[in-house]
C-alpha positions as CSV (number, residue, x, y, z in Angstrom):
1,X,-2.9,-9.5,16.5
2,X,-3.1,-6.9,13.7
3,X,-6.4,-6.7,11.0
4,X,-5.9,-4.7,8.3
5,X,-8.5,-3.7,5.8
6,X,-7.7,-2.2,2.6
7,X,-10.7,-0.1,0.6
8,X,-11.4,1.9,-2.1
9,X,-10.5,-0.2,-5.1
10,X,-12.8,-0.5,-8.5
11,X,-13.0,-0.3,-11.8
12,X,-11.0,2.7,-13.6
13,X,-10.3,3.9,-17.1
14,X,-7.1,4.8,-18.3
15,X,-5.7,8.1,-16.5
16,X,-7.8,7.9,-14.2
17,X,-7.2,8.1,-10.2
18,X,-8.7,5.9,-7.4
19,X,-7.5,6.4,-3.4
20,X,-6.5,3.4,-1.6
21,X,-7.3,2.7,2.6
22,X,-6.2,0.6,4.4
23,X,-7.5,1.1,8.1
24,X,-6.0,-1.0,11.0
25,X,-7.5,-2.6,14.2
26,X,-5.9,-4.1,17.4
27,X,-2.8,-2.7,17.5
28,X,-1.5,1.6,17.0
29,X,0.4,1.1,14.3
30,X,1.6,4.3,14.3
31,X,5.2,3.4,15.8
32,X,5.7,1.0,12.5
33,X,6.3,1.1,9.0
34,X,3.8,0.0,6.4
35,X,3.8,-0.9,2.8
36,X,1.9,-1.3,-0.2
37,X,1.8,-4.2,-2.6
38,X,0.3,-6.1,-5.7
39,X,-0.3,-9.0,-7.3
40,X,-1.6,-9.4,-11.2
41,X,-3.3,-12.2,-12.4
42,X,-0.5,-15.0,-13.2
43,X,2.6,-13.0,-11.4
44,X,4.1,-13.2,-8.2
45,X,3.4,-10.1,-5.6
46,X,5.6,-7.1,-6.1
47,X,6.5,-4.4,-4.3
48,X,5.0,-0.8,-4.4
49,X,5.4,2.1,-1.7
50,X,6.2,2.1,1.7
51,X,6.3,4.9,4.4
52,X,8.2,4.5,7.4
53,X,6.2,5.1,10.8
54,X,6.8,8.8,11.2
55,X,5.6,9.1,7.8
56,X,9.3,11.8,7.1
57,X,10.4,8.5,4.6
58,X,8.4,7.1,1.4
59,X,10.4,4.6,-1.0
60,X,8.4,3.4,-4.3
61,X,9.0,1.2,-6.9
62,X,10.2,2.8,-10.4
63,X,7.5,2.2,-12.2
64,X,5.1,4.1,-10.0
65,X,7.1,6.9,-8.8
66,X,5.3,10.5,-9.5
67,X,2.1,8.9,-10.5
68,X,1.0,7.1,-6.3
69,X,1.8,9.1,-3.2
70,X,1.6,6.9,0.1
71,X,1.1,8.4,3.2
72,X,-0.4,8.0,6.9
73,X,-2.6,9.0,9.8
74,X,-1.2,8.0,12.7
75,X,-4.8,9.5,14.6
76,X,-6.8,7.6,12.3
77,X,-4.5,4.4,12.3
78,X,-5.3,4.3,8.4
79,X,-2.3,4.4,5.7
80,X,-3.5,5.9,2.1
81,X,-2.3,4.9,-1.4
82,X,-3.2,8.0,-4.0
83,X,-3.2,6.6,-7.4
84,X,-3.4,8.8,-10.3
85,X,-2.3,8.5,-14.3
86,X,-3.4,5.0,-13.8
87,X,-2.4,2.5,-16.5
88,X,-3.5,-1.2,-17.4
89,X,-0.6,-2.8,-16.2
90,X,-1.8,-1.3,-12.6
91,X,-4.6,-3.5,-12.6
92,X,-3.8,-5.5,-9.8
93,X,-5.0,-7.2,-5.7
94,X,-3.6,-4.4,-4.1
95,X,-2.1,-5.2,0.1
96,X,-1.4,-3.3,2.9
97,X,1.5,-5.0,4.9
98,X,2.7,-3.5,8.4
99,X,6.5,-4.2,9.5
100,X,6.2,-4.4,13.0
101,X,10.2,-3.6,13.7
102,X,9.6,-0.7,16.3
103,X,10.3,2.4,14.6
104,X,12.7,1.0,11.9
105,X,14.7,2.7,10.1
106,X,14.7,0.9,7.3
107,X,11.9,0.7,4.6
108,X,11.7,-3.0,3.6
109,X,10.9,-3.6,-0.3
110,X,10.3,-7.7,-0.1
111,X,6.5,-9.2,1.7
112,X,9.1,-11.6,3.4
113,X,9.8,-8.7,5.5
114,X,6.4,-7.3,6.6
115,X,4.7,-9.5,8.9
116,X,1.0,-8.6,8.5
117,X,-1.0,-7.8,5.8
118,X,-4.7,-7.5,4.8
119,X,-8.0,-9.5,2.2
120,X,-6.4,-6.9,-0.4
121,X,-8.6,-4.6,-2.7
122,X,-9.1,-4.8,-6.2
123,X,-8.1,-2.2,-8.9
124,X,-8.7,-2.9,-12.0
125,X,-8.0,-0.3,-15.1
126,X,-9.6,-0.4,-18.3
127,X,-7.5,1.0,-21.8
């Protein structure tokens, strides 16, 4: 069994930045690739980064590529989301899924395919 706890969401303005944690418990995950997703009020969950478990490989979705980094510590078991040039429409629940394919070599881009995830952590950006 995996828990994952995501962290360091809030309330933002525009252009802001926030960090995102997401710190796992009863299982290393550090063989495995994780992912990061949202959900907005009203739509379905969508894709947003994922780093494979060696942490060489990051995939994003267009719409935040060069403004969110992902990354890992393996030691620390904990996967990070920086989030900066933060818009409204990144107001969003924001997951932490773990794809527990033994060192896969595939970044997956659809929740279907990750098969834990976390309560989520609100962000929430003010214009």
């Amino acid at each position: 069994q995996v828990q994952l706890v995501e962290s360091g969401g809030g309330l933002v303005q525009a252009g802001g930045s926030l960090r995102l944690s997401c710190a796992a418990s009863g299982r290393t995950l550090s063989d495995y690739a994780m992912g990061w997703f949202r959900q907005a009020p009203g739509k379905e969950r969508e894709f947003v980064a994922a780093i494979s478990w060696s942490g060489l490989r990051t995939s994003y979705v267009d719409s935040v590529k060069g403004r969110f980094t992902i990354s890992r510590d393996n030691a620390k078991n904990t996967v990070y989301q920086e989030k900066n040039s933060l818009k409204s429409e990144d107001t969003a629940v924001y997951y932490c899924e773990a794809d527990l394919n033994y060192r896969s070599l595939e970044l997956k881009l659809s929740q279907d395919e990750y098969d834990y995830w976390g309560q989520g952590t609100q962000v929430t950006v003010s214009s």
